[in-house]
C-alpha positions in Angstrom: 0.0 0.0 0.0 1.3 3.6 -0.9 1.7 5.9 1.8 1.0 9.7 -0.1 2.6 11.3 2.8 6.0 10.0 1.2 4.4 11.0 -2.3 5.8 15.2 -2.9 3.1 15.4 -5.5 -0.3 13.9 -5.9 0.5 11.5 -8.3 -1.5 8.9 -10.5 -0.7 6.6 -13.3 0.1 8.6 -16.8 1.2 11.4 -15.1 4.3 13.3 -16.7 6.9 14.8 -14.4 10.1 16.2 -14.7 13.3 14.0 -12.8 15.8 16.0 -11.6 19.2 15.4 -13.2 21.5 12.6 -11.5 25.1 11.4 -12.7 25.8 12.1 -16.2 21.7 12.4 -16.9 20.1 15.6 -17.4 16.7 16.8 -16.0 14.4 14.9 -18.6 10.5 14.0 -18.4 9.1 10.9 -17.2 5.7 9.1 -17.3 4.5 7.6 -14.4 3.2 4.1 -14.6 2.5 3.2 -10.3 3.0 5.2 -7.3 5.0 2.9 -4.9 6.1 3.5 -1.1 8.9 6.1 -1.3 9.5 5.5 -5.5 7.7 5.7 -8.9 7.4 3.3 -11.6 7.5 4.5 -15.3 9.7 5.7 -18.4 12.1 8.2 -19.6 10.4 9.9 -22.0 12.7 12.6 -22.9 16.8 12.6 -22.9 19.5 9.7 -23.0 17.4 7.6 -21.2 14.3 7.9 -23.2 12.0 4.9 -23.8 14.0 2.9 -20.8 12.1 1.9 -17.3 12.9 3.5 -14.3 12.4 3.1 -10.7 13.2 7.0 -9.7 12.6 7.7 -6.1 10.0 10.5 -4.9 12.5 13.1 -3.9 13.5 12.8 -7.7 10.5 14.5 -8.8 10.4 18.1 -9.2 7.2 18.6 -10.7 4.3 17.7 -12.4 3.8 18.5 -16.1 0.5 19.6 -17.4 -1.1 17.4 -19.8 
């Protein structure tokens, strides 16, 4: 069960956000497929990473993208 408390945004499935750049990976867009506890599941859908899966955890996110 997903605790939202650990959740910075309200999020739901199809949701795009915006990851916050990590490593050698810039900031890039990212559609989320499942809220879990403390993470999201989903894929890159912008930047070297694009079309891959990701786990990226909530304090990741920096916002949500209007769609």
């Amino acid at each position: 069960m997903t605790n939202y408390d650990s959740v910075p945004f309200h999020l739901i499935s199809g949701q795009h956000v915006v990851i916050a750049a990590f490593d050698e990976v810039p900031e890039h867009t990212f559609e989320v497929f499942t809220v879990e506890d403390g993470f999201v599941t989903g894929v890159a859908l912008t930047g070297p990473l694009a079309g891959e899966y990701g786990e990226p955890d909530n304090e990741m996110i920096l916002r949500v993208i209007s769609t």
